[in-house]
N, C-alpha and C positions, 0 to 999 in steps of 0.2 A: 521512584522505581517500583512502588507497590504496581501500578497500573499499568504498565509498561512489559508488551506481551509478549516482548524478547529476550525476558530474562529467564524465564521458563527454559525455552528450550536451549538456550546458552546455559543456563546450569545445567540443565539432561547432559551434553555434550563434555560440562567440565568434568561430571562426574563417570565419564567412560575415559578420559585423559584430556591433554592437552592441543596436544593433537588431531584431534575430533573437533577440539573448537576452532584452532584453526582453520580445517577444512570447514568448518559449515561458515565462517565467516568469507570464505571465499564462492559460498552457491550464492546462486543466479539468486533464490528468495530474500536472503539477506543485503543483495548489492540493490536488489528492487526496492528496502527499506531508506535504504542510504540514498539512493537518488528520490525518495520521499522527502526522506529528511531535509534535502539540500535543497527542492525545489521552495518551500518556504511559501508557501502560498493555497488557498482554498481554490478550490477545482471554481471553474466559473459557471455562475448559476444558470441553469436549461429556460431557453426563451420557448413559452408554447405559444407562437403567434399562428394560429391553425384559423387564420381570415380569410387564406389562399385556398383552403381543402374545397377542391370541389365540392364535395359533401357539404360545407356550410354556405355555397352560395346562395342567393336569394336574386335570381332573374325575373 
C-alpha cells in the first residue's frame, strides 16, 4: 500500500466524509484504474519497422 497512488486521494476523500469516497469511487478516473486493474496485462511493445518510410529507401 505504501506505493500505491490511490491511497492518497481516497484518504483526502475519507477525511471530508464518507460520502465523498463514495462519490469519487464512482468517477470516470477511478473506474479507468479498475479496468487497468482487470486488464492484467503489459501494453504490447511498439514495432518500429520504418523499412517502408520512403525516406529510408535506397533506389
Amino acid at each position: 500500500m505504501e506505493n500505491n497512488p490511490w491511497v492518497a486521494p481516497i484518504a483526502d476523500q475519507l477525511q471530508v466524509g464518507i460520502s465523498h469516497v463514495i462519490d469519487y469511487i464512482r468517477t470516470d478516473t477511478y473506474n479507468l484504474y479498475s479496468r487497468h486493474v482487470a486488464a492484467k496485462g503489459a501494453p504490447h511493445p511498439k514495432t518500429n519497422d520504418k523499412s517502408k518510410k520512403i525516406s529510408r529507401r535506397r533506389d
